[in-house]
C-alpha positions in Angstrom: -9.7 43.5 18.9 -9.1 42.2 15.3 -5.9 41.4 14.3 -4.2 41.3 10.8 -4.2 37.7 9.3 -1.8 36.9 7.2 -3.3 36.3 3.7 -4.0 32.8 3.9 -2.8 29.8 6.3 -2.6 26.5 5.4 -3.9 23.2 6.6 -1.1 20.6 6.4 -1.9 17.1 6.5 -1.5 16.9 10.0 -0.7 20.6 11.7 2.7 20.9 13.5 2.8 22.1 17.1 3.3 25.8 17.5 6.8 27.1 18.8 4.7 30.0 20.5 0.8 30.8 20.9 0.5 32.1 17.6 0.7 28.5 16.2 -2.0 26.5 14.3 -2.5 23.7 16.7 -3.5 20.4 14.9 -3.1 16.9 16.6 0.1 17.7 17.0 -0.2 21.2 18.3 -2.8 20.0 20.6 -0.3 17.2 21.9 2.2 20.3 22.3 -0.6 22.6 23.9 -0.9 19.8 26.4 2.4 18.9 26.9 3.5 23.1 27.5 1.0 23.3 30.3 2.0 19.7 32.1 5.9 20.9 31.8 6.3 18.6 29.3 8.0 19.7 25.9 9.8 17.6 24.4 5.9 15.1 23.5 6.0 17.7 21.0 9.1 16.7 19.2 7.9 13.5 20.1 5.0 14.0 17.9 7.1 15.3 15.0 9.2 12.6 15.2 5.9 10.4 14.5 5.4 12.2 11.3 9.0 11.7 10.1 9.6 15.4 10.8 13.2 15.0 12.3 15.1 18.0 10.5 14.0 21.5 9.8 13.8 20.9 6.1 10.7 17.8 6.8 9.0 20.8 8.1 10.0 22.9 5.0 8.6 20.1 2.7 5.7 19.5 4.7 3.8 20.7 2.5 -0.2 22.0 2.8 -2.7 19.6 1.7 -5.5 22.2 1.3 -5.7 26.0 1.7 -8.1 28.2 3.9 -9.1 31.9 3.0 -8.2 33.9 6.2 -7.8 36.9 4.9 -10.6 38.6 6.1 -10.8 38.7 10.0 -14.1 41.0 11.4 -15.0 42.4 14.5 -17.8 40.2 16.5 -20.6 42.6 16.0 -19.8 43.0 12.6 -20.2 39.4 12.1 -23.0 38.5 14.2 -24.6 41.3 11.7 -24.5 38.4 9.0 -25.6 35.9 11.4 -28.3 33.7 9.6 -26.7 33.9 5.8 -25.4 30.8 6.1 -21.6 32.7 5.6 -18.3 31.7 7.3 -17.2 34.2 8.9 -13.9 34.7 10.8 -13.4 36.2 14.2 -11.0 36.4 16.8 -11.4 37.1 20.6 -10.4 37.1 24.7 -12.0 33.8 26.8 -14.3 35.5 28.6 -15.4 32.2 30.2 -14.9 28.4 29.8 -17.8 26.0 31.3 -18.6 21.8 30.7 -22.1 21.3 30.9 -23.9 18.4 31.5 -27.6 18.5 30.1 -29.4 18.5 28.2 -26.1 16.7 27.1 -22.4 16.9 27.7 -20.8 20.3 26.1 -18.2 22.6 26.2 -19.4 26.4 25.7 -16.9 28.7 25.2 -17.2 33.3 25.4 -14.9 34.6 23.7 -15.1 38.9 23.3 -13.4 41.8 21.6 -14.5 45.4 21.5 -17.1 45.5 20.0 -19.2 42.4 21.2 -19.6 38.7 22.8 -19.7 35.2 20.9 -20.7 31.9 22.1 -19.1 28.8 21.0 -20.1 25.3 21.6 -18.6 22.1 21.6 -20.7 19.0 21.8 -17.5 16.8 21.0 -14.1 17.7 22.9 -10.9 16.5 24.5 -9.3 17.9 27.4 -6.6 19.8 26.0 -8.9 21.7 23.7 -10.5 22.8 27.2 -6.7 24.0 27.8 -6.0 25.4 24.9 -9.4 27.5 25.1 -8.5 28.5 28.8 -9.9 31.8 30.1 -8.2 35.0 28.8 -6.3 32.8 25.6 -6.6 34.6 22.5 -8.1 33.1 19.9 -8.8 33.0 16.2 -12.0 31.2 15.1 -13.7 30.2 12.1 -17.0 28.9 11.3 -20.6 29.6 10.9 -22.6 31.6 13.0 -26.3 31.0 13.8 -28.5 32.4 16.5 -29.0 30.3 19.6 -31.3 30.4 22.2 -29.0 32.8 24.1 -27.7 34.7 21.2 -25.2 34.2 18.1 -23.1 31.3 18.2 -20.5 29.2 16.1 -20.8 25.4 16.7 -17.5 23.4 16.3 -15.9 26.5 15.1 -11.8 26.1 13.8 -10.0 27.1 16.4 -6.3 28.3 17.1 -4.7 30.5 19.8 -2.9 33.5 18.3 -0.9 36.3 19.7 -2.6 39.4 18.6 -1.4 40.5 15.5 1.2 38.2 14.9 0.8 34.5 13.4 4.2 32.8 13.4 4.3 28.8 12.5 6.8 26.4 13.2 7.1 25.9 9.6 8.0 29.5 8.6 10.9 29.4 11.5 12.4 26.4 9.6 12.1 27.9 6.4 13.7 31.2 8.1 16.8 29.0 9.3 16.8 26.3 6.6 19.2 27.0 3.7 17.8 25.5 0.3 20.6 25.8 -2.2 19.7 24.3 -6.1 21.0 20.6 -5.7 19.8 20.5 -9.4 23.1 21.0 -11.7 22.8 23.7 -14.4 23.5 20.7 -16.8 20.1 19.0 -15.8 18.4 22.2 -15.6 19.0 23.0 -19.2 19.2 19.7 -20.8 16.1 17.0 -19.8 14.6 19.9 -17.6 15.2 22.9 -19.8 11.6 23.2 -21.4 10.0 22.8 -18.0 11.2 26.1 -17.1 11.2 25.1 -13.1 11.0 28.2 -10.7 13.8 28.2 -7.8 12.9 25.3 -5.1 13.2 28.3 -2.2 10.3 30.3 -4.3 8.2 27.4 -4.3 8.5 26.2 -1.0 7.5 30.0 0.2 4.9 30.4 -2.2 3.1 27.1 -1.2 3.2 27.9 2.7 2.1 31.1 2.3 0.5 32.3 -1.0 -0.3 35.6 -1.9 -3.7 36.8 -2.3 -3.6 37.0 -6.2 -2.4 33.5 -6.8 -4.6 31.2 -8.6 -6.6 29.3 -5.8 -7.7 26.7 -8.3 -4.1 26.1 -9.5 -2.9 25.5 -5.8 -5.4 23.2 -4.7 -5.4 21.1 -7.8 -1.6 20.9 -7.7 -1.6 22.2 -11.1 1.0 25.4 -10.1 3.9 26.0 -11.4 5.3 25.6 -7.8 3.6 22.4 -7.0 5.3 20.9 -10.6 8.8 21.8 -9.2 8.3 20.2 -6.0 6.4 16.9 -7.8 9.9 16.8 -9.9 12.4 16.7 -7.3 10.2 14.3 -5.3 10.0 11.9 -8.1 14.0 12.4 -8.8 15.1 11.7 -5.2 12.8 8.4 -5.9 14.5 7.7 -9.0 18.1 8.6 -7.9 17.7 6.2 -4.7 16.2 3.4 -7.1 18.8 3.3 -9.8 21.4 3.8 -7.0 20.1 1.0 -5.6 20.3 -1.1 -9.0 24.1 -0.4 -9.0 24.4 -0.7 -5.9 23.7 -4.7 -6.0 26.7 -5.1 -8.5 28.8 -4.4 -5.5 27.0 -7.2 -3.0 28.3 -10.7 -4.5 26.2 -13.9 -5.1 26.9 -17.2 -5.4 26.5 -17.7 -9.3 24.4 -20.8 -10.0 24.9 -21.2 -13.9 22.4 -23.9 -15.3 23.5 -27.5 -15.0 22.8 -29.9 -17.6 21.9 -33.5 -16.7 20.9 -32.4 -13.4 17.9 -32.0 -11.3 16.4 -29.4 -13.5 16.8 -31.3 -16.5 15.2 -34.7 -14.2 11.9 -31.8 -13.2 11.7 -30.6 -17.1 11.2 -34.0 -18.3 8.9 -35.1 -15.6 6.7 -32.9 -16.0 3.1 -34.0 -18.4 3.3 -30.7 -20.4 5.1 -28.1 -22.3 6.5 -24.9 -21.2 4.3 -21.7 -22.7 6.7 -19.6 -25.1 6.2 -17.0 -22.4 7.3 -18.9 -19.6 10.5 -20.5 -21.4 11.1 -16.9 -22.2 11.2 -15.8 -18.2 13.2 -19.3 -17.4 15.8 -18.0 -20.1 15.7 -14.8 -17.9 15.6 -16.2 -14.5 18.4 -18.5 -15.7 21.0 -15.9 -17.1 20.5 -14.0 -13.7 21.3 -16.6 -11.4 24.4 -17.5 -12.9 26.1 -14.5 -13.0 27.8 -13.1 -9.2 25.7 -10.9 -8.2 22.6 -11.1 -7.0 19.0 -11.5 -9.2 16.3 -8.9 -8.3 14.0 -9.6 -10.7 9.9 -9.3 -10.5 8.0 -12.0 -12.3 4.8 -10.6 -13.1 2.0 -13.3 -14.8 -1.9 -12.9 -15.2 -4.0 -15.6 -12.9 -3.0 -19.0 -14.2 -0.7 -18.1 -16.4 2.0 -20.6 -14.7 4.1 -18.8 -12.2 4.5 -21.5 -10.1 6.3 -23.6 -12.8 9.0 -21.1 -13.4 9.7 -20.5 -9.5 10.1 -24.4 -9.0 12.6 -24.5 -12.0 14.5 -21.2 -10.6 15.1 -23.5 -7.2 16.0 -26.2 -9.3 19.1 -24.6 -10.7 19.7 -23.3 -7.1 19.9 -26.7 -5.8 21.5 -27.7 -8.6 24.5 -25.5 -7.6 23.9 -27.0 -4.0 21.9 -24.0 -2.6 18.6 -24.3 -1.0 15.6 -22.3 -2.0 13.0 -20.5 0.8 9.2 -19.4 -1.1 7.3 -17.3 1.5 3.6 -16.8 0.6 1.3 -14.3 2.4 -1.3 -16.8 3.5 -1.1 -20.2 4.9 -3.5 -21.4 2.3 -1.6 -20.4 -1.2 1.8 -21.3 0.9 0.3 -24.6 1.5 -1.1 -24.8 -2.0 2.7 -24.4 -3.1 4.1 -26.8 -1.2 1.6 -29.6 -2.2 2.8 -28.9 -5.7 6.2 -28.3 -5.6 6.7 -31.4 -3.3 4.4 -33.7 -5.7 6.8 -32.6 -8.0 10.6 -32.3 -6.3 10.3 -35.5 -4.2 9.8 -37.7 -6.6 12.8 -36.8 -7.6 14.6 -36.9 -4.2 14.4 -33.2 -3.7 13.3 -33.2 0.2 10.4 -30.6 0.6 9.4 -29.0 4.2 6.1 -26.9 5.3 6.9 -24.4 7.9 3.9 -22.3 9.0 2.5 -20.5 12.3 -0.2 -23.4 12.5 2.4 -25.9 13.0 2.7 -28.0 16.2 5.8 -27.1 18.4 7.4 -29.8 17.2 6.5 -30.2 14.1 7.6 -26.2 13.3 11.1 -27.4 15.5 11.8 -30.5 13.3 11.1 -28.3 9.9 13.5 -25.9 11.2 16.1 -28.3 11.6 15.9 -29.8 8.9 16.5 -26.1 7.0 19.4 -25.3 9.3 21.2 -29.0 8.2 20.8 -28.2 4.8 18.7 -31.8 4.3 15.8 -29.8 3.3 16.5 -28.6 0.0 13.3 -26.1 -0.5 11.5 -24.3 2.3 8.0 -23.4 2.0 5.9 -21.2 4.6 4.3 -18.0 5.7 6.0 -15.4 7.2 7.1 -18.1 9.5 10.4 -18.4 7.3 11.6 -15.0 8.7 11.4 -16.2 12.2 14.7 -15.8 14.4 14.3 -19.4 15.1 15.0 -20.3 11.4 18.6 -20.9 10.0 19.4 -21.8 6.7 22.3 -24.3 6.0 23.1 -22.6 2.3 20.2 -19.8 1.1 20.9 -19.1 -2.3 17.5 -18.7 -3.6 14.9 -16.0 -2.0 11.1 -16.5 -3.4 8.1 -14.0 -2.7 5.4 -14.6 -3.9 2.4 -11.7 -3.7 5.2 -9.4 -3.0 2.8 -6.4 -2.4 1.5 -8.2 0.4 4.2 -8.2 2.9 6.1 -5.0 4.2 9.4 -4.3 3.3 10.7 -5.6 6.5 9.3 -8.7 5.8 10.8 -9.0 2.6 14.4 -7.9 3.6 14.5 -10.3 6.4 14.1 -13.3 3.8 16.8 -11.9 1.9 18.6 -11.6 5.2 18.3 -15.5 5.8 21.7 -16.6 4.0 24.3 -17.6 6.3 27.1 -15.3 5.7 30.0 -17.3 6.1 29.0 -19.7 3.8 27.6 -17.5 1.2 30.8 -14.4 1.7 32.5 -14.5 -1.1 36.5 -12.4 -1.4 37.5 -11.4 -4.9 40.9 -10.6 -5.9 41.4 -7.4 -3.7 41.1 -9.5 -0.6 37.8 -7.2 0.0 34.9 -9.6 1.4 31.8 -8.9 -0.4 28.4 -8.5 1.5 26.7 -11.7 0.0 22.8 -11.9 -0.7 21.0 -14.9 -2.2 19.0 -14.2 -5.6 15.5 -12.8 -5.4 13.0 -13.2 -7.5 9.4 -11.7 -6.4 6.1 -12.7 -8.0 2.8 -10.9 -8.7 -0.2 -12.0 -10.4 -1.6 -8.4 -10.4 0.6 -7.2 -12.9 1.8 -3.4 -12.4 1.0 -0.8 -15.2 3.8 0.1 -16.8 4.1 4.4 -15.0 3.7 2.6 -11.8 6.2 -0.1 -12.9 8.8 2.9 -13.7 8.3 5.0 -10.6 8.5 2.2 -7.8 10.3 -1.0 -9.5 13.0 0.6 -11.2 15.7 -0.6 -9.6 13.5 -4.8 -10.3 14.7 -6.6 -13.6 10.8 -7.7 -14.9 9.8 -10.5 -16.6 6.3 -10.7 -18.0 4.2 -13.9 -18.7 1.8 -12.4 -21.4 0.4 -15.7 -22.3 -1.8 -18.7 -20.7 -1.4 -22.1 -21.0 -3.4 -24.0 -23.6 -6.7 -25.5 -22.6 -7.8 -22.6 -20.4 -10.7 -21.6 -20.9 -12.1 -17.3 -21.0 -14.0 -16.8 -18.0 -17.8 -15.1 -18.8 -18.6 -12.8 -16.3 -21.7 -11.9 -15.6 -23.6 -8.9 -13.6 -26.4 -10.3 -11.5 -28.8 -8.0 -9.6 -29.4 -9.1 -5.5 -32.9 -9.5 -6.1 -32.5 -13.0 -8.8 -30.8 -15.0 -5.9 -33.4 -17.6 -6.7 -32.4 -17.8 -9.9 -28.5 -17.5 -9.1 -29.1 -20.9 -6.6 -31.1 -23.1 -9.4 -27.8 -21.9 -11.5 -25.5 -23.6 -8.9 -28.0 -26.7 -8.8 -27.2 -27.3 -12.4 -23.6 -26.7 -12.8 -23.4 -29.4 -9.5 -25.9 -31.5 -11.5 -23.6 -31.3 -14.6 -21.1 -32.9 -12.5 -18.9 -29.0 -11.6 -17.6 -27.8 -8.3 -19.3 -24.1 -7.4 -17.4 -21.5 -5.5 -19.7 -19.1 -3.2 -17.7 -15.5 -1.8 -18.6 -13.3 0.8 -17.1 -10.4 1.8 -17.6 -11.1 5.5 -18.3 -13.6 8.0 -20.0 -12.1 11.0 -23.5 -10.3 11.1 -22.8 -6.3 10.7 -26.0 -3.8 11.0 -23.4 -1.1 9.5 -23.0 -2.6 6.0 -26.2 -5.1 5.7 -23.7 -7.9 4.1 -24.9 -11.6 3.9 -22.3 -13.3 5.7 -20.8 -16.5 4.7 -22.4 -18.6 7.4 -25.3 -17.6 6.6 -24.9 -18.5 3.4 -24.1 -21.7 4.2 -27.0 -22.2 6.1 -29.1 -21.0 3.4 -27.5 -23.0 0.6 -27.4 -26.1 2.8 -31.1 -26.0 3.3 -32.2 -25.1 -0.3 -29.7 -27.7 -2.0 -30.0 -30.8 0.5 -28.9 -32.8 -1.8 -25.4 -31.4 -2.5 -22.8 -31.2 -0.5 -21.8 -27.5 0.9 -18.7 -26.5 2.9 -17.6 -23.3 4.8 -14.1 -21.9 4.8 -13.0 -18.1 6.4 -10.4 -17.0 7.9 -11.4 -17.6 11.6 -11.4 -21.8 11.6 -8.7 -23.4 12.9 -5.6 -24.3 10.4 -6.5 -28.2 10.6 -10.5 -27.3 9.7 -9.4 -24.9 7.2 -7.3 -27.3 5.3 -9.8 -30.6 5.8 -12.7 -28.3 4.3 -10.2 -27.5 1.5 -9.2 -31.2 0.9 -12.6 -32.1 0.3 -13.4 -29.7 -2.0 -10.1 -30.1 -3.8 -10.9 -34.0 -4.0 -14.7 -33.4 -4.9 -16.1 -34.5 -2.2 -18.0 -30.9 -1.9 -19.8 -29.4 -4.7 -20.0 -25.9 -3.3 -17.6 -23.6 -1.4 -18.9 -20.8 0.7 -16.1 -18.9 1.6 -14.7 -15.5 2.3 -11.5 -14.2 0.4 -9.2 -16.5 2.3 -9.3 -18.6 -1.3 -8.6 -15.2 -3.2 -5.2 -17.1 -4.3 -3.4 -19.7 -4.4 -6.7 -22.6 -4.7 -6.3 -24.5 -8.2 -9.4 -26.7 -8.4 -10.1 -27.5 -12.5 -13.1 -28.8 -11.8 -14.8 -25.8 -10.6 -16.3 -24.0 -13.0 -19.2 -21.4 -11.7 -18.0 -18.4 -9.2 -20.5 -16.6 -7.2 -18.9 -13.1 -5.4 -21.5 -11.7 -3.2 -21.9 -7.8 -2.9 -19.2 -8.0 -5.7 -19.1 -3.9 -5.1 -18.0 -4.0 -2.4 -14.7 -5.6 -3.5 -11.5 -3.9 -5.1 -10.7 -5.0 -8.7 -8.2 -6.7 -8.1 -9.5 -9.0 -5.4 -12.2 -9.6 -7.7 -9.8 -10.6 -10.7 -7.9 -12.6 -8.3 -11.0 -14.6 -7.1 -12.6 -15.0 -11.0 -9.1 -16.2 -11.6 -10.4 -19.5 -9.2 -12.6 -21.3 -12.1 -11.9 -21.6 -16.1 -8.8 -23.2 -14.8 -9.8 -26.6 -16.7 -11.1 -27.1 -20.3 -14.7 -26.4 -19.4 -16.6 -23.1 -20.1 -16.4 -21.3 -16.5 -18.9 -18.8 -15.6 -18.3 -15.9 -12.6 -21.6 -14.2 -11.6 -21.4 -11.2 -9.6 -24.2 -10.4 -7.5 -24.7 -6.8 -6.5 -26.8 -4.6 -4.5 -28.6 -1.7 -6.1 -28.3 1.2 -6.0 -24.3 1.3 -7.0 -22.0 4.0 -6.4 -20.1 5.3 -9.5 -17.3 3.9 -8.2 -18.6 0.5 -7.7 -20.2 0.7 -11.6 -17.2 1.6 -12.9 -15.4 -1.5 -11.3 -18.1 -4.1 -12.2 -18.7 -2.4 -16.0 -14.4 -3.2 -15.9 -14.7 -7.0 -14.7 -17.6 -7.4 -17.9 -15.4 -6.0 -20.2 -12.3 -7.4 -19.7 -10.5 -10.4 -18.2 -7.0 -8.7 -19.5 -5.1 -8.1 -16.0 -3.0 -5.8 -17.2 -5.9 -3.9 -18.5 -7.8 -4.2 -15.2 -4.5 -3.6 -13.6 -4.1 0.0 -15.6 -8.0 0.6 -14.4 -7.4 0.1 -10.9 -4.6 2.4 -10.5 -6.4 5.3 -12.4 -9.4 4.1 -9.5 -7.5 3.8 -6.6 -4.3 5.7 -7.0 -0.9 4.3 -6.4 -1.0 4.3 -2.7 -3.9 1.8 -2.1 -2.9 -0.2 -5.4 0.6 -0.8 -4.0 -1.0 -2.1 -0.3 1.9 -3.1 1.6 4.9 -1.6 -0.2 3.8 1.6 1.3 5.3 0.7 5.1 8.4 2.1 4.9 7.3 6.0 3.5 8.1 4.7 0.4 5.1 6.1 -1.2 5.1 9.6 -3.3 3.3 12.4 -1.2 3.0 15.2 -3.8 3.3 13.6 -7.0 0.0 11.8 -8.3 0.9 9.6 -11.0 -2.6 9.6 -12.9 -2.0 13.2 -13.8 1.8 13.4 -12.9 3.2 10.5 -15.2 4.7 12.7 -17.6 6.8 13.8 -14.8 8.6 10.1 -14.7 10.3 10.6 -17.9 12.3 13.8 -16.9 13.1 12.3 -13.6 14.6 9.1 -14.9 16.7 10.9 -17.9 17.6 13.9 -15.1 18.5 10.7 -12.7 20.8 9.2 -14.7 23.2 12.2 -15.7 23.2 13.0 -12.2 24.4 9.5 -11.7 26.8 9.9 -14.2 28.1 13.1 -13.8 27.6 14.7 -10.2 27.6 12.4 -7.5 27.8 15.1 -4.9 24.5 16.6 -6.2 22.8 13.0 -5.7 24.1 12.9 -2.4 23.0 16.7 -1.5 19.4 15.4 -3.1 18.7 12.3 -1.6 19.4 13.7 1.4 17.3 16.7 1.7 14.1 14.7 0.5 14.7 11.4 1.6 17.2 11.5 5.1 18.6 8.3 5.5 15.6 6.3 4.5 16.2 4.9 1.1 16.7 1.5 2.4 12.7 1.1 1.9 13.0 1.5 -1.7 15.0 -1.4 -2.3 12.6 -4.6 -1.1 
């Protein structure tokens, strides 16, 4: 009994639970499938809510991630006719009968029947509430390729979805039904930055993308290339914009406390101290830093810096002026090792000069972590250093005024927002002239030694003042990379003999530390053992991420006094080690890593004056993927040029990492083919801001609902 299909049904990202049989189920629709026959409807909705689909409109812009031809729907005996042709055929049918068998394996096999034959389907991999959904006399549509079996034609792991005959309603098309879509665009916008785009009606879109008409350009919608797709990539990418710039203005209403630069003070004592001059560059971002810190509202500026191009210097002289002004300063770090490698700098340099320093991390003894905390909440400690153990309820701050993140990308946005949240608010509140107390936030200042290409920059930091440091410090030198087949181990080992002979530390990195028959990696203990045996007479240490804090740092110590010649370690020493003395870099199954781990961990050696070599060892064959990232690291030790790479690699959702908790990510626009896009959106963003406030509010609310907060850590 064929029914009519509509003329093609899209696959959404993950499908949405049916509001009747004719429904596509998906995870979700399974979950609702399940949940109608236990009596239980509302785990549906609880589902939706999972996927952020709250309101009708989510469902309207839940848009299809790929497309499925279903416009041809045949009889059974007509398509077991083409049985053997290796087509896919479509079919749709009455359970005759549902069994689970158990040999010669577990299956499910599944008759369905119209009028005109019998089909079998088998399922060698199922859940229970497909067995529900495929109960006998269900009608359902299926989709697959049939083949002859042992007891006739068959469809293994066929798509499935129940259907009411003839009709093929969606939950989607009922909110589009009820959902009124009016332009929030003004006609201003429209014909002025947006006039020679010529953007079709957002309601034409949205219907044309859920359920295109045979004669559209299959290509066009699957490529995201249509005319449709470009109008909903625009008004994504303005809702981002609106919130971001909303966001910048919005922090000239918080207050502050201004710290203006002292003279004669502690940052004058730390400049003078120190053995060295400041890089034009970084004198450049202390100007910057500076300026923002002294005015009343707070600094959200991103300092953005290659590997070793002195980001550490200009974050100690930004808490400098903070304590100058009698603030303290907190600096989270992601990991307990470049946290710790901060606080053994900044406190070789700040107590000297009677700055007290303290170390708060999750490795700490009770007491110990109990005592750092109180000095913070005292306000004796000056500077706080630490993990993520800074954002513990447990820690007070006396006076925050200064907020330090360094590796931004690394935490989620709660994370970040909770150091922000650290200042004590009735000692930072501030009350101007109307009598109105401000809400009071210390200054942030975010650091990043993957520096951000500059479309990336624009879409998600544009509410962040940037500061670049485009130039190292003299002395260091280039790092040679080098591309070293698997097979010359032998040769790469005799390499490490010499540069230990010649009186230089060696760093060995391997991707993982425990034997796995999946991926064939050497691990790092093996390693070890191996270097240990063939270089007796050197001294070799382990380091990963599984030894105990106090091994961790003793192995660490002794390399960083040279009491070890060679490291073996995994990517726990990605950042934040600074040992000049090491000069040769070994990164095992290099393809294996992303670009910029492997810029981070080259970035470990040519930090002193002599010539630092980083081989990177490979297994043949390589993926085009991995070639094009080794060929990169040869080429180039430019990180904003392995940066711009990466992005066009990996895409902006896996480049970002952790900024993405929070749906703060783009879901239709893609900005290695989109970036053109930005440009309209940010000129469209700000008339909007200047001119119609009530069409900002109507925007950010139908694409975004309540969640810009995400945007702004």
């Amino acid at each position: 009994m064929p029914g009519t299909a509509p003329d093609r049904i899209p696959e959404t990202t993950d499908s949405l639970p049916a509001a009747r049989a004719g429904d596509k189920p998906g995870r979700a629709g399974k979950a609702a499938a399940k949940g109608a026959a236990a009596g239980k409807p509302s785990s549906a909705m609880a589902r939706l809510h999972k996927l952020g689909l709250k309101r009708d409109v989510d469902l309207v812009l839940h848009l299809p991630m790929r497309y499925e031809d279903e416009t041809t729907l045949l009889p059974i005996a007509d398509a077991i006719g083409r049985a053997g042709m290796g087509l896919t055929v479509q079919v749709e049918g009455v359970v005759a009968s549902n069994e689970v068998s158990l040999r010669p394996r577990r299956q499910m096999v599944v008759k369905i029947a119209d009028d005109t034959g019998e089909l079998t389907l088998r399922f060698l991999n199922f859940y229970g509430s497909q067995a529900q959904l495929m109960a006998e006399g269900a009608c359902l549509r299926v989709r697959g390729e049939l083949r002859g079996g042992f007891f006739g034609a068959e469809m293994v792991h066929p798509t499935v979805r129940a259907v009411t005959p003839g009709e093929a309603l969606k939950a989607i098309g009922g909110a589009l039904a009820r959902t009124p879509l009016p332009e929030t665009l003004p006609l201003p916008v429209l014909q002025g930055p947006l006039g020679q785009l010529k953007l079709q009606a957002l309601p034409e879109c949205l219907r044309l993308l859920h359920s295109p008409p045979q004669e559209v350009d299959e290509h066009a919608l699957i490529e995201r290339s249509h005319p449709a797709w470009q109008r909903i990539k625009l008004d994504e990418l303005l809702a981002q914009q609106l919130s971001l710039k909303r966001s910048q203005a919005a922090r000239r209403d918080k207050s502050a406390p201004p710290m203006p630069r002292r003279e004669g003070g502690l940052l004058s004592a730390f400049l003078a101290a120190l053995p060295f001059k400041l890089t034009g560059a970084q004198q450049r971002v202390v100007e910057e830093i500076a300026k923002d810190m002294g005015a009343p509202h707070p600094m959200h500026r991103l300092l953005q810096g290659d590997v070793g191009s002195g980001k550490t210097i200009v974050a100690a002289l930004a808490a400098c002026q903070a304590i100058d002004a009698g603030y303290q300063a907190a600096l989270m770090a992601p990991t307990e090792i470049l946290a710790e490698q901060h606080f053994r700098k900044l406190s070789a340099w700040l107590e000297p000069l009677g700055v007290p320093v303290v170390w708060l991390a999750g490795s700490l003894k009770t007491r110990a972590k109990r005592e750092a905390a109180a000095k913070v909440e005292s306000g004796e400690a000056k500077l706080a250093i630490g993990t993520h153990a800074l954002i513990q309820d447990s820690v007070k701050f006396a006076r925050l005024g200064l907020s330090v993140v360094d590796e931004q990308h690394r935490f989620g946005v709660a994370q970040r927002l909770a150091l922000r949240g650290k200042a004590d608010p009735d000692a930072a509140a501030a009350q101007g002239k109307t009598g109105k107390i401000a809400e009071t936030v210390p200054h942030q200042l975010m650091m990043s030694a993957t520096p951000i290409p500059r479309t990336l920059a624009m879409t998600y930091y544009a509410d962040l003042d940037v500061s670049v440091i485009d130039e190292l410090p003299p002395g260091r030198t280039p790092v040679v990379t080098r591309l070293v087949n698997d097979a010359r181990r032998d040769e790469v080992i005799e390499r490490v003999h010499h540069a230990a002979a010649d009186g230089r530390q060696v760093y060995w990195v391997c991707p993982l530390i425990e034997e796995s028959e999946a991926l064939q990696l050497q691990t790092a203990v093996e390693t070890y053992e191996t270097l240990v045996a063939a270089l007796p007479e050197l001294k070799v240490g382990l380091v990963h991420g599984r030894l105990p804090p106090a091994e961790k740092a003793a192995v660490m110590e002794d390399f960083t006094a040279n009491r070890l010649q060679v490291l073996v370690a995994t990517t726990v020493i990605e950042v934040g080690v600074d040992v000049p003395n090491a000069s040769l870099m070994v990164i095992e199954h290099a393809e294996r890593f992303g670009l910029a781990q492997l810029h981070q961990l080259r970035g470990r050696v040519g930090r002193g004056s002599a010539e630092s070599v980083c081989l990177l060892m490979y297994q043949a064959p390589l993926s085009p993927t991995g070639r094009e990232r080794l060929a990169t690291m040869r080429e180039t030790t430019d990180g904003f040029e392995i940066a711009r790479r990466d992005l066009q690699i990996r895409g902006p959702g896996e480049f970002l990492g952790a900024r993405q908790s929070g749906e703060a990510m783009l879901r239709f626009a893609d900005l290695n083919t989109d970036a053109w896009l930005v440009d309209y959106a940010q000129e469209a963003a700000e008339l909007m801001l200047l001119r119609f406030p009530e069409a900002v509010e109507a925007h950010l609310l139908r694409w975004l609902g309540g969640r810009e907060h995400y945007l702004k850590a």
